[in-house]
Structure formats: C-alpha cells, structure tokens
ROKEMAR-119090 format. One record per residue (C-alpha): chain; x, y, z; residue in three letters. Coordinates in nm, 4 decimals. Each point is the difference from the previous one (the first is absolute). Layout:
# residues N
@c->A, east->X, north->Y, up->Z, r->ALA
...
This chain:
# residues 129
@c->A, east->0.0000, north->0.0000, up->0.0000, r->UNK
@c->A, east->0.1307, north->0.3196, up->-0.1013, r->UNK
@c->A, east->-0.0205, north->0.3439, up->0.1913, r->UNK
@c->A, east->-0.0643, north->0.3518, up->-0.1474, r->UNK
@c->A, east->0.1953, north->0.2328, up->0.1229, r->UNK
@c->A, east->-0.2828, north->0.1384, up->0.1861, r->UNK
@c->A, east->-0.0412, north->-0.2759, up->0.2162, r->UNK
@c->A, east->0.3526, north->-0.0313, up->0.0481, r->UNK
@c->A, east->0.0103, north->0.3717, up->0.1239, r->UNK
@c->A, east->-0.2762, north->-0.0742, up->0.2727, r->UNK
@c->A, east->0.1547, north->-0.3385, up->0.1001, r->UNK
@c->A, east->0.3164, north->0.1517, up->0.0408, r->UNK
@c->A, east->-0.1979, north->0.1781, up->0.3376, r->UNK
@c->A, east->0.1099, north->0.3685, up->-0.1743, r->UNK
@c->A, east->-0.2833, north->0.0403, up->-0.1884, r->UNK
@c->A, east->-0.2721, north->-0.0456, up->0.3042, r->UNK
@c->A, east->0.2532, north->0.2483, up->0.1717, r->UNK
@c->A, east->-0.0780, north->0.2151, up->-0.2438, r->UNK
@c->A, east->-0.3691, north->-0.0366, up->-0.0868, r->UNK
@c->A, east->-0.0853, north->0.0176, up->0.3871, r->UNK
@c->A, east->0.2516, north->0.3610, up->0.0329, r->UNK
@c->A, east->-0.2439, north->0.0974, up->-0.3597, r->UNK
@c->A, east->-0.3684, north->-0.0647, up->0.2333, r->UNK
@c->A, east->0.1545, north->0.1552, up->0.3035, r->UNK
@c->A, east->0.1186, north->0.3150, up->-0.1887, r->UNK
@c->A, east->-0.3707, north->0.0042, up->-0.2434, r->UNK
@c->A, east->-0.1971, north->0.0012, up->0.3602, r->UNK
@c->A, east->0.2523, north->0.2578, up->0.1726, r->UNK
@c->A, east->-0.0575, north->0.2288, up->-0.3000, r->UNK
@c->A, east->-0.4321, north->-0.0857, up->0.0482, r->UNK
@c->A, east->0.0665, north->0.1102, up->0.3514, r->UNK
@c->A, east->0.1714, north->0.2815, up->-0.0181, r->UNK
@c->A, east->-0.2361, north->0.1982, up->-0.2894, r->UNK
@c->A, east->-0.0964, north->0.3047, up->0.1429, r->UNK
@c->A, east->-0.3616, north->0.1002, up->-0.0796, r->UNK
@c->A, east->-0.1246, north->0.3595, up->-0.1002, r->UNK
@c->A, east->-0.2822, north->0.1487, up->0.2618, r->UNK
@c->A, east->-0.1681, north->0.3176, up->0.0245, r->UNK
@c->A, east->0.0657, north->0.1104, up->0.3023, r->UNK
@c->A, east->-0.3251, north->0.1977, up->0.2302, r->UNK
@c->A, east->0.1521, north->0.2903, up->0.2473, r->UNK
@c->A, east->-0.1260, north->-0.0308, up->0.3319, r->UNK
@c->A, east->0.0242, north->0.3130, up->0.2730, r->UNK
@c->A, east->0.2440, north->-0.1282, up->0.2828, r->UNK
@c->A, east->0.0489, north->0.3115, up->0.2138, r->UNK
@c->A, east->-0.2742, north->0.3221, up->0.0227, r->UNK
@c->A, east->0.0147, north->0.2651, up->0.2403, r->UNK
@c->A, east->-0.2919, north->0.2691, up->-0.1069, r->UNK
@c->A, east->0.1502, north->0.2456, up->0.2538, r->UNK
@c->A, east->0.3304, north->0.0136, up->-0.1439, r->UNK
@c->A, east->-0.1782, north->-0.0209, up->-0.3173, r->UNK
@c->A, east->0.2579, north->-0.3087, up->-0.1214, r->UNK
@c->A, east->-0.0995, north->-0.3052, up->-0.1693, r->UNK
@c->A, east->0.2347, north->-0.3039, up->-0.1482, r->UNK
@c->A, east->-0.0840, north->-0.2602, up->-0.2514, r->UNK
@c->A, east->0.1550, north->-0.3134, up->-0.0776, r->UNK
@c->A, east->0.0055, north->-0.3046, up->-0.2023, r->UNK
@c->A, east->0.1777, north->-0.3264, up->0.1201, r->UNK
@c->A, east->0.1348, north->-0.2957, up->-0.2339, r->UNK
@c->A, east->0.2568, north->-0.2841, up->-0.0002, r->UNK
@c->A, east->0.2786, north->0.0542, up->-0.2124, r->UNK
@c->A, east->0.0527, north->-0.3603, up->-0.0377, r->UNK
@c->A, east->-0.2739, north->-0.0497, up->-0.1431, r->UNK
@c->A, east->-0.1794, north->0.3276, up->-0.1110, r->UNK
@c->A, east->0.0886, north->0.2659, up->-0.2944, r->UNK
@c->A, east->-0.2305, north->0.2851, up->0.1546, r->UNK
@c->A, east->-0.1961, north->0.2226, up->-0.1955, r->UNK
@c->A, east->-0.1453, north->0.3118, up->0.1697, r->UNK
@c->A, east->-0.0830, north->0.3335, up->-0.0849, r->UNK
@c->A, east->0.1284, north->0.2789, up->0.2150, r->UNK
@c->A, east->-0.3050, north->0.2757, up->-0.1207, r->UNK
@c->A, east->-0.2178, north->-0.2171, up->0.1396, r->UNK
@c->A, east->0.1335, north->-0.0036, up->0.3258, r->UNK
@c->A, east->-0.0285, north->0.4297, up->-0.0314, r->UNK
@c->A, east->-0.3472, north->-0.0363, up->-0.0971, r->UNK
@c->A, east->-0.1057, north->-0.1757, up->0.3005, r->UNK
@c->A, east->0.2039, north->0.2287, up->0.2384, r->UNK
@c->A, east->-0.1308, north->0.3026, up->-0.1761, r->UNK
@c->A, east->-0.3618, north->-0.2134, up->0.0903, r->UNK
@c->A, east->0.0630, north->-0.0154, up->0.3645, r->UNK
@c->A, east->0.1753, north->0.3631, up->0.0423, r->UNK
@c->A, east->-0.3493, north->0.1314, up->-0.1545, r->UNK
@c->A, east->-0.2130, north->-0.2093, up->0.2313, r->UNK
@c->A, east->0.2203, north->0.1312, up->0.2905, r->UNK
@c->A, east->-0.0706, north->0.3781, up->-0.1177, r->UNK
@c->A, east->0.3344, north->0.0457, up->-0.1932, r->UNK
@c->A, east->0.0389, north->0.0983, up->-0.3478, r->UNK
@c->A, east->0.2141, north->-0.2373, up->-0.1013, r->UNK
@c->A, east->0.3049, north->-0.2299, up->0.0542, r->UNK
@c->A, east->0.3650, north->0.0457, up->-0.0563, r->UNK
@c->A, east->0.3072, north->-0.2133, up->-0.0955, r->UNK
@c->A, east->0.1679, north->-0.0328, up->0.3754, r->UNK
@c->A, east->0.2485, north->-0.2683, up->-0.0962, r->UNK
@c->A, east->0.0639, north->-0.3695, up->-0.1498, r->UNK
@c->A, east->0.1697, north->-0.3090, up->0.1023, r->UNK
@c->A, east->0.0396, north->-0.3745, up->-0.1107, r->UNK
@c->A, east->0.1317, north->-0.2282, up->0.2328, r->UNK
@c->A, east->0.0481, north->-0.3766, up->0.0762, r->UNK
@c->A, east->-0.2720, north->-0.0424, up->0.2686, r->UNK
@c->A, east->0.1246, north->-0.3805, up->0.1275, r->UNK
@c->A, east->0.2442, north->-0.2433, up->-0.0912, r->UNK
@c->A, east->0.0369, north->-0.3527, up->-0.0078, r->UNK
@c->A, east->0.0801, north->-0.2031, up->0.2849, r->UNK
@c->A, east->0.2225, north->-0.2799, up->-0.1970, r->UNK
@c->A, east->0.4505, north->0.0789, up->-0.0762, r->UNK
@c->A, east->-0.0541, north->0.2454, up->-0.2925, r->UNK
@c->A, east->-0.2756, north->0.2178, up->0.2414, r->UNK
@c->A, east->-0.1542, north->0.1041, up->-0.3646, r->UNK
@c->A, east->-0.3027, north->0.2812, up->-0.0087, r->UNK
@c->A, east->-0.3317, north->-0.1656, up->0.0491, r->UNK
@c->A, east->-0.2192, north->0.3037, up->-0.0157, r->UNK
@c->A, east->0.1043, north->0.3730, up->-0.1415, r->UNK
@c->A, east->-0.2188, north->0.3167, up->0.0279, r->UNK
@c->A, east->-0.0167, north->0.3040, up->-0.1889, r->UNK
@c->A, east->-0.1562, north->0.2987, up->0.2181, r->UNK
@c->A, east->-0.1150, north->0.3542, up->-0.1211, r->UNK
@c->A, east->-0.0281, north->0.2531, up->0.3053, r->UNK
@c->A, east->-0.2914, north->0.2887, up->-0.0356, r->UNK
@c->A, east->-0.0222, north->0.3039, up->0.1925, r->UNK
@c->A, east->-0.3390, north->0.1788, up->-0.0351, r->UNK
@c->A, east->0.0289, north->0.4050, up->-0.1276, r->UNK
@c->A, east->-0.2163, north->0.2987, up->0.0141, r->UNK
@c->A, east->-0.2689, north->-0.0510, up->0.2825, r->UNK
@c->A, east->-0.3244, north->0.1085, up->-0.0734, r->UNK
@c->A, east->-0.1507, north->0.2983, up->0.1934, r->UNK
@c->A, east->-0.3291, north->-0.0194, up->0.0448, r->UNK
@c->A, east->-0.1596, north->0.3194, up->-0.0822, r->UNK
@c->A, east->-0.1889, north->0.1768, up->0.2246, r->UNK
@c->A, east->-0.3403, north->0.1533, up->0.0130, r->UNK
C-alpha cells in the first residue's frame, strides 16, 4: 500500500501539530473580533446648584469599537440646563479613561469611558411684575 504524501505529512505527527496550531489560531481570531455598537450617553454626575452636569458612555475595548456622538451628549445637557432655568450648557471639559482592568498577568482594560463635563450659562431672571 502506497502513501500520498499527505498522509505521510500527518503520520509523521507534524502535520496534526500543525492543523491543531491552524483551529486554535481560526477560533482566537473568532474571539477576539471586536464588534461596532452605538453607544447611548447616560448622565453620571448633576449638581443643579452648581449648574454642572457630566455624561458618559462606557464600553470594553476588548471587545467593543464604540460609536457615539458627542452633539448629542450637548443636546441633552442643553435639555436639563433649560429645565433647571438656565439658558443653556457649556463645554466644561473632556476625558477618556480606562475605568477597570483585568485581574489576570497582563491587567488589560476591561471597561473604558469617555466623559463630556457641562456647566450650565446665563441663568434666567424671572421678570417681575
């Protein structure tokens, strides 16, 4: 009985060596695919006396390619600065951050936030009669 060389290569023990490193590499690459996701901001700190308001939005880097948009997060400040009797909100600073890392050797970023800081302008007097 004669062998093709293929069967020779995976008898010869190199060629299972190398078609289990090809499955292990095909499912590492599955795992690692980072998915694209609109991303919803969500107030996490308002003080309506000091007229200050900050938005966030929260993802996994690992895992997560964010997509958010920043005018929104204005709009919705400029919302609540009305409601409080302002005229509108301000730019009052930015910052993205890793928020936790992972517990294993390479302590990796699990979860990274992007915040927008408002401060409320230009109180409205009421007028009087």
């Amino acid at each position: 009985m004669r062998l093709s060389k293929v069967n020779l290569f995976f008898s010869s023990g190199r060629g299972l060596l190398c078609a289990a490193l090809l499955i292990v590499l095909l499912a590492a690459s599955g795992c690692t695919a980072r998915r694209s996701v609109q991303m919803e901001w969500m107030p996490v700190e308002t003080n309506r006396n000091a007229g200050f308001l900050s938005y966030a939005v929260m993802w996994n880097p690992r895992h997560d390619r964010p997509s958010f948009d920043e005018a929104r997060a204005a709009d919705m400040a400029t919302e609540k600065c009305l409601a409080w009797g302002f005229q509108y909100a301000e730019p009052a600073g930015s910052a993205t951050e890793c928020t936790r890392f992972s517990t294993d050797a390479l302590s990796t970023c699990i979860r990274k936030e992007r915040r927008l800081d408002f401060r409320c302008v230009n109180a409205v007097v009421a007028e009087r009669r």
